[in-house]
C-alpha positions in Angstrom: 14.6 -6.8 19.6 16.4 -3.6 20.6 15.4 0.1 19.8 16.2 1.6 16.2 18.4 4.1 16.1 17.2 7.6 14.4 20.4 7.0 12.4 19.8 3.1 11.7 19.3 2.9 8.4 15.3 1.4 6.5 17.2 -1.9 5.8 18.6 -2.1 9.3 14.7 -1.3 10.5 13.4 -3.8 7.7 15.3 -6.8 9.2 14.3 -5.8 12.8 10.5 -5.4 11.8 10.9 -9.3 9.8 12.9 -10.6 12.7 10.4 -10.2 15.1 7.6 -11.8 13.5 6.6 -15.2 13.6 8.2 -17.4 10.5 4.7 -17.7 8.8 3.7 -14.4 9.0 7.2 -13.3 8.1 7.2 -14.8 4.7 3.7 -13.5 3.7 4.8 -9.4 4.2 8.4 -9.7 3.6 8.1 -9.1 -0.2 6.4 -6.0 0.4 8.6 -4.6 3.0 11.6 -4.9 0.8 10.2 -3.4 -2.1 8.9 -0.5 0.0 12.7 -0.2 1.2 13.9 -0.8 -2.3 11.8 2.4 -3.1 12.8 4.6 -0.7 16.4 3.7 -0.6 17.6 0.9 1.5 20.9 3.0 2.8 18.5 6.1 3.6 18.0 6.5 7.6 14.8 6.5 9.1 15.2 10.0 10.2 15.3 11.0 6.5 12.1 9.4 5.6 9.5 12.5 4.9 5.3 12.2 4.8 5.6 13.1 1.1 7.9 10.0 0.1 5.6 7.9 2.1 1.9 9.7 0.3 4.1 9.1 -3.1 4.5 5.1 -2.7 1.1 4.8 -1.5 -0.3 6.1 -4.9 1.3 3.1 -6.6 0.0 0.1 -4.3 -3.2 -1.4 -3.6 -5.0 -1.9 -0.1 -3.9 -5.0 0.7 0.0 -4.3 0.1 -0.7 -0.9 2.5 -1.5 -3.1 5.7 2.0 -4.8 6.5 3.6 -1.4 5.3 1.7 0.4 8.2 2.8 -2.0 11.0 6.4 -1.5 9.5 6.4 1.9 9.7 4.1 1.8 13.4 6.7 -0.4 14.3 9.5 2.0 13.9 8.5 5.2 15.1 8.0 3.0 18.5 11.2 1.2 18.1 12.8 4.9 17.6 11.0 6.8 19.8 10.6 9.4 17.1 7.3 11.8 17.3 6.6 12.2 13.7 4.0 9.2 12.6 4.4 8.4 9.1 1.7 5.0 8.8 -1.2 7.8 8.6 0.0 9.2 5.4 0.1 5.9 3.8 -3.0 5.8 2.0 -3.4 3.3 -1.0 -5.5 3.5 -4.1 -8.4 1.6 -4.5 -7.5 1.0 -8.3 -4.0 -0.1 -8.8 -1.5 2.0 -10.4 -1.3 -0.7 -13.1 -4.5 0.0 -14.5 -5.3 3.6 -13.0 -6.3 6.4 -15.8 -5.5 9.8 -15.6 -5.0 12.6 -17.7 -2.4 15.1 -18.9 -3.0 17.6 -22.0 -6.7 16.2 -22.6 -5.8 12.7 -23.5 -7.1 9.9 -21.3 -4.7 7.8 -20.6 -1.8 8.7 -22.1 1.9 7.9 -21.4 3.9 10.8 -21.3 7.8 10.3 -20.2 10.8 12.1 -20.5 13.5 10.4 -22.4 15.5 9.7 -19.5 12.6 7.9 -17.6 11.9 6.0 -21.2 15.4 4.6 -21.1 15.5 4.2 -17.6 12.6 1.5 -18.4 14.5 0.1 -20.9 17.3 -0.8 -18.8 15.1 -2.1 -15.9 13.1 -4.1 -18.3 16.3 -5.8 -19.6 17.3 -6.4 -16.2 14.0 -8.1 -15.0 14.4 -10.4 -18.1 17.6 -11.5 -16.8 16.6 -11.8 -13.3 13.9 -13.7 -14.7 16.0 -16.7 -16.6 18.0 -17.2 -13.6 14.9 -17.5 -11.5 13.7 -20.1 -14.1 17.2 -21.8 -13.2 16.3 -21.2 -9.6 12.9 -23.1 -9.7 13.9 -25.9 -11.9 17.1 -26.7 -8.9 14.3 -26.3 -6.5 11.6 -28.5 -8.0 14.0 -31.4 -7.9 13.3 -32.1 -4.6 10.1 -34.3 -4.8 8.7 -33.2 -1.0 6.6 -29.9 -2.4 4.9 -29.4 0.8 7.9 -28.4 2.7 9.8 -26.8 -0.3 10.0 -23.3 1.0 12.8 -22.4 -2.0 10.2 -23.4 -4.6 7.2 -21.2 -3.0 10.0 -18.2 -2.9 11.1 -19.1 -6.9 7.6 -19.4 -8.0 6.2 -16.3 -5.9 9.4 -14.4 -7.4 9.0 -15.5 -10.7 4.8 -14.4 -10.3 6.5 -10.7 -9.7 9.0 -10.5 -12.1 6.3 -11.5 -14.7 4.1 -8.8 -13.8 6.7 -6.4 -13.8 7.7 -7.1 -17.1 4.3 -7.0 -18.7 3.7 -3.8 -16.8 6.9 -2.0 -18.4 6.4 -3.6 -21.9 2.9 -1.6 -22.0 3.7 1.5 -20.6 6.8 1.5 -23.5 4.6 0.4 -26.3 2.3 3.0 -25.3 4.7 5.9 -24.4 5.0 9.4 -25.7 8.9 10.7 -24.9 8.5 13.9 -23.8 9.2 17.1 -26.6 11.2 20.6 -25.7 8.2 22.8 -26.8 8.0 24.1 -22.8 7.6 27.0 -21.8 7.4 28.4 -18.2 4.1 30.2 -18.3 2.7 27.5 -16.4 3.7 24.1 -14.4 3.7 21.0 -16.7 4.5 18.1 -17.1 8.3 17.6 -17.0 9.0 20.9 -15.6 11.0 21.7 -12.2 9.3 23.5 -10.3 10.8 25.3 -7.2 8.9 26.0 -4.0 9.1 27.8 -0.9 7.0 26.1 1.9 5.3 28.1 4.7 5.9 29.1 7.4 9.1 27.1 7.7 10.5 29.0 4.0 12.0 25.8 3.6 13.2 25.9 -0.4 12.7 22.6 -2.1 12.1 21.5 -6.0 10.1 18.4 -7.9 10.1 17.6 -11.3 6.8 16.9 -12.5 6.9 13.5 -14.1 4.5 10.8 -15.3 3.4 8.4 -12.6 5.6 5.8 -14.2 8.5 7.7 -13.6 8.1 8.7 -9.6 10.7 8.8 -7.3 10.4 11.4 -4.6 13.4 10.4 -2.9 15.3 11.6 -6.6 12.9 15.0 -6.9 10.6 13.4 -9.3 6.5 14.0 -8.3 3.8 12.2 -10.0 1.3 14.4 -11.5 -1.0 12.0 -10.2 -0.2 12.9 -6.3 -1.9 15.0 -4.6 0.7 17.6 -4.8 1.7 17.3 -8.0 -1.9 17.6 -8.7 -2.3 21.0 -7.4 1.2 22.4 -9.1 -0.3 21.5 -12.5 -1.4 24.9 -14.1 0.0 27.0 -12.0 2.0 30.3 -12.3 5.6 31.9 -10.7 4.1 33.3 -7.5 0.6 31.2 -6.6 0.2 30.0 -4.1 -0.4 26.3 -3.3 -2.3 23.9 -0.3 -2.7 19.9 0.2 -4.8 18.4 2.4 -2.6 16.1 4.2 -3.4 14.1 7.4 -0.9 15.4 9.8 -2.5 18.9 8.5 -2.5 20.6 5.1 0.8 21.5 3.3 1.0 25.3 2.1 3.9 26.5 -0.1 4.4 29.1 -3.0 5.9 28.5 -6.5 9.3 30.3 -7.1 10.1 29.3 -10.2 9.6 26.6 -13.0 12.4 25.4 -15.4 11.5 23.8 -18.6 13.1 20.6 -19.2 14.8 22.3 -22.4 16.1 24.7 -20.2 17.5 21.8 -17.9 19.1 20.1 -20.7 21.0 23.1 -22.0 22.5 24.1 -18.5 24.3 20.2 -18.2 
């Protein structure tokens, strides 16, 4: 297999990391690899992929699901020559997101989302379902054939199916559970559902995240968990502190320019 380009894109890299492994081993990891790309954005280019987006997904997956992720991402800095090692940052939870606890506003384990990410669930949850009753077509097509130890479609139908369900259950708790976030905000102090702007030093690179509910995460769209390690140490704090992560390539230092409640957001649109 030939080089990745800096420009390929993380689907291009995903089906050059799968292609060269052996079959066996290729259908064990390949799950994972596409829902990591899934994630990030499959039509993002591997030049565009940052530490942070790569911290952020590895707050929401267990050990095991970190190992074949690390030998993708190994895999292409070498495949694209690039300096910048991004399988270091990838550091799982010990507790999966599923059943992780944390707190916002005093409450252990509360579910706090903004009303966008609340129907945002919705949809995706109505989506699974559908993906699931054609998988259930998919399964019963496969199981005719009566040779299960070479059935290969079935494994993929059943294994599919085994995600979907978890999915779904996942989803249909966190809305049951789910607070939708007020407008009572104010910009005192970063909180949950606020934008907050930084400037990062020494670069003075501007950037912003809005501080959302792990359920809701999406660095790649601006949206931190306040469960990450950054979004952890923006929590509380004022217009003008200052702000540092510990970060394996070295820690992350940047100031808070401004915060924007999500009332405020609402009203600009």
């Amino acid at each position: 297999m030939g080089d990745i380009e800096r420009t390929s894109t993380l689907a291009e890299a995903a089906d050059a990391f799968l292609a060269h492994l052996p079959l066996e081993e290729r259908g064990k990891v390949q799950a994972e690899i596409l829902k990591f790309v899934r994630w990030l954005g499959s039509s993002r280019q591997v030049k565009d992929i940052s530490p942070v987006d790569v911290a952020s997904y590895g707050e929401q997956i267990t050990p095991p699901a970190a190992k074949p992720l690390r030998s993708f991402l190994t895999y292409i800095r070498k495949k694209s020559s690039s300096s910048l090692a991004l399988a270091p940052h990838l550091r799982a939870k010990k507790t999966s997101s599923k059943t992780a606890v944390f707190w916002q506003g005093g409450h252990q384990g509360q579910v706090t989302l903004t009303a966008e990410g609340y129907a945002k669930l919705e949809v995706e949850l109505a989506n699974l379902k559908s993906q699931r009753a054609q998988v259930m077509e998919d399964i019963q097509i496969a199981a005719a054939d009566k040779d299960f130890r070479e059935n290969a479609p079935l494994a993929a139908a059943r294994e599919q199916k085994s995600h979907l369900e978890g999915r779904i259950k996942e989803i249909e708790s966190t809305l049951n559970q789910a607070k939708i976030m007020g407008e009572d905000h104010d910009t005192t102090t970063a909180k949950l559902g606020d934008t907050v702007v930084l400037r990062e030093s020494p670069s003075d690179k501007e950037f912003s995240y809005t501080l959302v509910d792990p359920r809701e995460a999406n660095p790649v769209k601006g949206r931190l968990s306040v469960a990450s390690p950054l979004g952890k140490a923006i929590l509380g704090k004022q217009i003008g502190q200052k702000v540092e992560v510990a970060a394996p390539a070295g820690t992350f230092r940047c100031r808070i320019e401004s915060i924007v409640a999500l009332s405020t957001e609402r009203k600009e649109k």
